[in-house]
N, C-alpha and C positions, 0 to 999 in steps of 0.2 A: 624503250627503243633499243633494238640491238641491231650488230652487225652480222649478218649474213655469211658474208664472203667479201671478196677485196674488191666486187662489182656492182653490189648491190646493199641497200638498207631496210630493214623492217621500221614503220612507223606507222603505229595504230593512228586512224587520223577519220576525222569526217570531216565536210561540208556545209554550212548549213548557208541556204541561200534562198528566194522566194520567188513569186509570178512581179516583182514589182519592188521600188521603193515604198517607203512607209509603211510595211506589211509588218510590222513589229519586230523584225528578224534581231535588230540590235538589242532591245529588250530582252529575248528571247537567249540570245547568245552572251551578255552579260550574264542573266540567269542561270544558266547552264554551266559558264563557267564558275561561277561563286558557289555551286551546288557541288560541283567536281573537286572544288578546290577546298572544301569544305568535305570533302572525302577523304583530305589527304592524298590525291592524285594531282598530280605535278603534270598540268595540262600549258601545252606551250599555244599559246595566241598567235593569229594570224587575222590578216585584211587583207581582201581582195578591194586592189587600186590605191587608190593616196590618198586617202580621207585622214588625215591625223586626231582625230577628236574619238571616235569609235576606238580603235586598239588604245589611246589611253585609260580609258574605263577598262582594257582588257589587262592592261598591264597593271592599274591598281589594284586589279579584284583577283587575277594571278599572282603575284610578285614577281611576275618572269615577264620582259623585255617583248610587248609584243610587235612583230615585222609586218609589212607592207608586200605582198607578191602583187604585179604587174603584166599581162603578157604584150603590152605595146612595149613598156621601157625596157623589159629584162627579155632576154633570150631565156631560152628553155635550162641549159648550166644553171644559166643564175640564179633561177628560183630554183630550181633544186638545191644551190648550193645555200643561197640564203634560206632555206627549210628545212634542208638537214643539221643547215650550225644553229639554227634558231635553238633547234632538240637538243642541242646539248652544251653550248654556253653556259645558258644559266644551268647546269645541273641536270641528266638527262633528264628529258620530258617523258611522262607514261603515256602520255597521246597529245595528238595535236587538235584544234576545234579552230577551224578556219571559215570565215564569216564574209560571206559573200556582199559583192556589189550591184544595187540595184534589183532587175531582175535576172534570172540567170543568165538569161543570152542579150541580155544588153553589153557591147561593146563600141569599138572605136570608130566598125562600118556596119552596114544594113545586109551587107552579101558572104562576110564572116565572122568568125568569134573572138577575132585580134580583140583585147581589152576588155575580154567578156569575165564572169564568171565560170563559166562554161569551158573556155579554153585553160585557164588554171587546174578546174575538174581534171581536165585531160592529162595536162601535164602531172600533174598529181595522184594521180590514178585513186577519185576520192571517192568514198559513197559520198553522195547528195539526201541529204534531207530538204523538202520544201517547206516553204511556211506559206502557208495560206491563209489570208485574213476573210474568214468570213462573215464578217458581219453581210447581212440582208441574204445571205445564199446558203442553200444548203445542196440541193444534188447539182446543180448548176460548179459545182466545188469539181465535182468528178470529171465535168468535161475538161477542166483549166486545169488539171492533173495530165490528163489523157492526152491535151496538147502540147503538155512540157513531155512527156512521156514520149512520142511520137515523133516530134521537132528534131531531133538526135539521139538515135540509138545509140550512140558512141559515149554519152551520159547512163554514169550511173544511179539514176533515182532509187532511194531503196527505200521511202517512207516520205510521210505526210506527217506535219505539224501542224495541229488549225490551231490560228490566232482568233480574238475576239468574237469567242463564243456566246451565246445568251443563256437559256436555259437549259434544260437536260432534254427537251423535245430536238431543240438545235443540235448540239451535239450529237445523240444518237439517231437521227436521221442525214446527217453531213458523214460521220463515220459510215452509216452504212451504206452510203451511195459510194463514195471513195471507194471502199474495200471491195464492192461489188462491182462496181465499174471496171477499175485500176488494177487490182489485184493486190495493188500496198498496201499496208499496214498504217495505222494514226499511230505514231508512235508518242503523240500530244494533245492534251487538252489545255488550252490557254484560255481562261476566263477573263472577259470585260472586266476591266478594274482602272479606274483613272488615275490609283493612288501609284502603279507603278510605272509610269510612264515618267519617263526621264526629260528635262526641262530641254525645250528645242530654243534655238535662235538663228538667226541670218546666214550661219554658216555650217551650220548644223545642231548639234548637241551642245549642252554648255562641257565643257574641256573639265576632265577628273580635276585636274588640281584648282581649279575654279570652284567648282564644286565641292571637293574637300577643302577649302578655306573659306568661304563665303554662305554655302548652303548649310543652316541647323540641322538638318535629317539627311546628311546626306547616305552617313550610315547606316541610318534606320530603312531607307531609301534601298538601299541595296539588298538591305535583307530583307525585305519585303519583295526585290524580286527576285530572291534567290528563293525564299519560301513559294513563291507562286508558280516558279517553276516543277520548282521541285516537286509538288504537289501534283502536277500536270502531267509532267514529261517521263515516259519510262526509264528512268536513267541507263538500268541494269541492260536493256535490250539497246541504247546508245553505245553504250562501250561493247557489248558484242559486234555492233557492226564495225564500231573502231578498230576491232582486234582483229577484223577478216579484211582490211586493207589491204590489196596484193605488195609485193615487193616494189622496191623503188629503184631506178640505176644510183648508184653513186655520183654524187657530180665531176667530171672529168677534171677539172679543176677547181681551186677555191679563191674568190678574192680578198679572204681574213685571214691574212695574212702579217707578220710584224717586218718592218721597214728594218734591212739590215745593213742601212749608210747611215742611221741615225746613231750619233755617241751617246747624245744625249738630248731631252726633251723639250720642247717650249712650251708654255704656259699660254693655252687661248682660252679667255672667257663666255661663256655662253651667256645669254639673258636668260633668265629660267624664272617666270611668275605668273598669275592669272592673267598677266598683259603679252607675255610672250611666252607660246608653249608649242607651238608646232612645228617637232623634230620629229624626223625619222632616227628611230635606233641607231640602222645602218650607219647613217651619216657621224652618229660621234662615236659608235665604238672602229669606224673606218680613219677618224680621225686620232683615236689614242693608238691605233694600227699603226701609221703613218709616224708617230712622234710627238702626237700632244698630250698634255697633263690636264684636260678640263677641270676649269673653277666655276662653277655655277655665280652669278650673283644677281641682286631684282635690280632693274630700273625702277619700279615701283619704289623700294622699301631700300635700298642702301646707301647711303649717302657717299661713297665714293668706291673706287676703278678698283680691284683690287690691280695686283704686278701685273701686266702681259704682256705677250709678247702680239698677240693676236686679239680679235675678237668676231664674236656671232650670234646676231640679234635674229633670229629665228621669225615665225609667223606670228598671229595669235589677236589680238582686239585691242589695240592699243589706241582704237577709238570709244571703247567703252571706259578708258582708264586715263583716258585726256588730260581731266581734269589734276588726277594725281601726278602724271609722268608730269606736268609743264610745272606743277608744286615743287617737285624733287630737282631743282633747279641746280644744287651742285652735281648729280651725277649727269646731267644732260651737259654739262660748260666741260666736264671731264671728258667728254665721249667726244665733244667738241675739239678740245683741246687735243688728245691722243691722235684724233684725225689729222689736225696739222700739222702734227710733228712727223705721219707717215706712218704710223699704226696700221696692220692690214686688218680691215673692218669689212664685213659682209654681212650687210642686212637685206633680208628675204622675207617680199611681201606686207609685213606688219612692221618689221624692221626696218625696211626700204623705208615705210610712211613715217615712222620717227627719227630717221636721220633727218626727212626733209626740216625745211624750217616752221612749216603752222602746219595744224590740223582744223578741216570743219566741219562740223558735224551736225545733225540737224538737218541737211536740206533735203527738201522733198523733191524728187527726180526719178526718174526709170528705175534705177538699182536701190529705189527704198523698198521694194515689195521684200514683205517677209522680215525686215529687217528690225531689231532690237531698237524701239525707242529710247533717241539721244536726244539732247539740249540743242538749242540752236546758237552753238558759243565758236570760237574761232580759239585756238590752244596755240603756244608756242612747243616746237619742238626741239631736236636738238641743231639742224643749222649746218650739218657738216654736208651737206647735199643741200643745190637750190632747187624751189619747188612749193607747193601751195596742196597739200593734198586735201581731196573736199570727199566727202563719201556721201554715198547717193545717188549722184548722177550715171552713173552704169552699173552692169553687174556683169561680171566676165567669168565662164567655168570653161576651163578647153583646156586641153594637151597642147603645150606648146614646144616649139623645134626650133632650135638656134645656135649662131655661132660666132664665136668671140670676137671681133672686128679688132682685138688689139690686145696684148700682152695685161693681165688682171691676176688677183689674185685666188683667182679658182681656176687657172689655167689660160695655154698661151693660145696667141692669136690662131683660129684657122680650127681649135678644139669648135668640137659641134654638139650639142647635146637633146636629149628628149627629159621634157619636162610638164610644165605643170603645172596654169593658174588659176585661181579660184578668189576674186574678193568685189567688194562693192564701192570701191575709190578709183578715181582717177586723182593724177597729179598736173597741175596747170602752173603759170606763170615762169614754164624753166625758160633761160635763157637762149635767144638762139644761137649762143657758141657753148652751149651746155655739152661734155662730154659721155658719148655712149658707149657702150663696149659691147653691145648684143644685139645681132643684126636677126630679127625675128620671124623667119619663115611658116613656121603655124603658130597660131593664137595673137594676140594684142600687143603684148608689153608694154610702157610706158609712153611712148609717141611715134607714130607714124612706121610704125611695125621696128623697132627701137627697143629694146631694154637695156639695165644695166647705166643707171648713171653713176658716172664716176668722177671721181675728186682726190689727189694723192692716191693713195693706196685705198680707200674708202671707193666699194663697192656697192649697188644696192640696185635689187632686181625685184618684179614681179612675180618673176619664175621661181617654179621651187622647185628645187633639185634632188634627184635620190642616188646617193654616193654611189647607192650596189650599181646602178645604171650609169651614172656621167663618173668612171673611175679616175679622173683627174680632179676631183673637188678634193679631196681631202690629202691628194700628196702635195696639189699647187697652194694648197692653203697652209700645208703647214711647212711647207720649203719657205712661203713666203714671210711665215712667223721666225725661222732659222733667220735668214737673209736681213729681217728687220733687228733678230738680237745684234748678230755681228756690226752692223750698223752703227746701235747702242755702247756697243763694247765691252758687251756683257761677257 
């Protein structure tokens, strides 16, 4: 990546996106980048939308910090600016490989491409590779090109990828219909293989660090689809089209930025295990922006709190891990305990469910389909929140819109935000003088269009937040860790 001029940036960068979810494109784009990165080219990762489980596998098989672009949460700046800092935080990037949601022009409505794939292309000014999953078709391939082709000329399609190939009959008659049809180029062969197919569950993919601690092969796993790609995909003629990416504007402003009323730093702890892992980047290098000193530590596996001044229990399956989180009994009476002294605590979505006080799991209801077989046991949790969370009985995926109903610690009353839930629990038995803090204009949250129960400083939402989007989460978060030391007397 280099600089142009004071207006503009070069960034070699593609696309890759398909007619559809499950078209292998995550497989496909793990690949690619383990193949890249295995070249020795320092390829910077990206996601299209807020999936957190996808850019972790990007960031373990890169070493570089992969982002989240959005064009419902973020204005057009913002992903530019989050896309240009991405490229050179960690170290400049030599291209960027940005991995689409869904289908292309899947977005947030039916009549435009707000929260599409599609309108990132734009904003991004990207080539687009498709992935096309062809099992049972082969020129029939051509027309479902010709109609992404056609759908918007303002898209750049510069090539085809067929996914789940069969034999060399399929192949060479699938390519020659495409290339004759379309005028594209297959710039992939991706052969049917079951061995490289990444373990799915309830929420999607099982999460990298899941995976690298639980999974035997996990590593064998990966190079097996970095070999499969590699084997498939023309690398050499990928990074040509990377290097012909037009110029980009500069972003007009940046919001990575260092906080310059801070003297000095407070200490907020993240939850960081197979039970809790879904963070956005943005969100904590926005928080050591802000004034914090992150200290990772498990719920799972440590027996107690380290210092804080803060803390933040993140997303992640803390119903697969019941049994162990209600095991590890001192650090739940700790998180308990910090609670009532006034500890600013914010837990999101998976977080939220372990503050409450029981988990249950096992029941069979509407939001079990697809879902990771659990026990049918009832768990203690940690109690700093009332509430009974049961998983199973719904399944909620929506963007949601909300606004603070009262002074919290992610910011003050009348802050409004665009956000984000995605899980298969409800929470039942709260009180009805139970405190809210998030009055919920799009999507579900907690009760009766409601998020945000709160208790002391103890916060805990459905909603997931993305700092680059709601910029008051991580200055109210950590003014509120400041406020809680002076408190202390520290």
């Amino acid at each position: 990546m280099q600089l142009e001029n004071s207006s503009v940036v070069t960034i070699p960068r593609i696309l890759i996106s398909a007619d559809r979810s499950s078209s292998g494109k995550t497989t496909i784009v793990s690949g690619l980048l383990a193949a890249l990165t295995s070249k020795e080219y320092k390829v910077q990762p990206f996601k299209v939308a807020l999936d957190y489980i996808d850019p972790s596998y990007h960031s373990e098989i890169t070493g570089r910090r992969a982002r989240n672009v959005d064009g419902y949460l973020m204005d057009e700046n913002t992903i530019l600016d989050v896309f240009t800092h991405a490229c050179e935080v960690d170290g400049k990037a030599d291209l960027a490989v940005i991995e689409g949601v869904r289908g292309l022009y899947e977005g947030l409505e039916s009549k435009s491409d707000i929260g599409s794939t599609a309108q990132i292309a734009k904003i991004l000014k990207c080539p687009v590779i498709l992935v096309i999953d062809v099992r049972s078709i082969t020129r029939s391939a051509a027309a479902i090109v010709n109609g992404y082709l056609s759908f918007d000329p303002e898209i750049n399609i510069v090539g085809v990828i067929l996914n789940n190939v069969g034999n060399k009959k399929h192949e060479q008659k699938t390519s020659e219909a495409i290339e004759y049809y379309t005028g594209l180029p297959v710039l992939g062969i991706i052969k049917r293989d079951k061995s490289i197919q990444i373990s799915m569950r309830h929420l999607g993919l099982v999460p990298a660090i899941e995976g690298r601690r639980r999974v035997d092969d996990f590593d064998s796993r990966i190079e097996a689809i970095k070999n499969h790609v590699s084997a498939g995909v023309d690398l050499n003629k990928i990074l040509e089209i990377a290097n012909h990416a037009p110029e980009l504007p500069k972003p007009k402003q940046t919001i990575f930025t260092h906080a310059k009323n801070k003297k000095e730093k407070v200490t907020i702890g993240v939850a960081l295990d197979e039970a809790f892992n879904f963070y956005y980047h943005n969100n904590l290098e926005l928080l050591e922006l802000a004034g914090a000193n992150l200290v990772f530590f498990s719920p799972l596996h440590d027996k107690s709190l380290p210092e804080l001044d803060g803390l933040y229990i993140g997303g992640g399956y803390p119903e697969l891990f019941a049994k162990e989180l209600e095991a590890n009994d001192s650090i739940r009476k700790a998180i308990l305990e910090a609670s009532k002294l006034g500890l600013p605590i914010y837990g999101e979505c998976g977080g939220l469910m372990y503050l409450t006080e029981k988990l249950t799991t096992g029941v069979k209801g509407e939001g079990a389909y697809n879902m990771a077989e659990m026990p049918e046991s009832t768990y203690k949790m940690v109690g700093a929140l009332p509430g009974h969370t049961i998983m199973g009985l719904t399944r909620v995926v929506s963007y949601n819109n909300g606004t603070l109903d009262c002074d919290t610690v992610i910011g003050k009353k009348g802050n409004s935000f665009i956000g984000h839930e995605f899980h298969h629990s409800e929470i039942r038995d709260i009180p009805d003088d139970a405190k809210f803090a998030i009055k919920i204009t799009r999507g579900t949250g907690i009760r009766e269009g409601w998020d945000g129960l709160m208790v002391n400083k103890t916060l805990g939402c459905y909603a997931h937040l993305e700092a680059a989007s709601y910029r008051d989460f991580a200055i109210s978060f950590v003014d509120a860790a400041f406020e809680y030391r002076q408190s202390c007397g520290k």
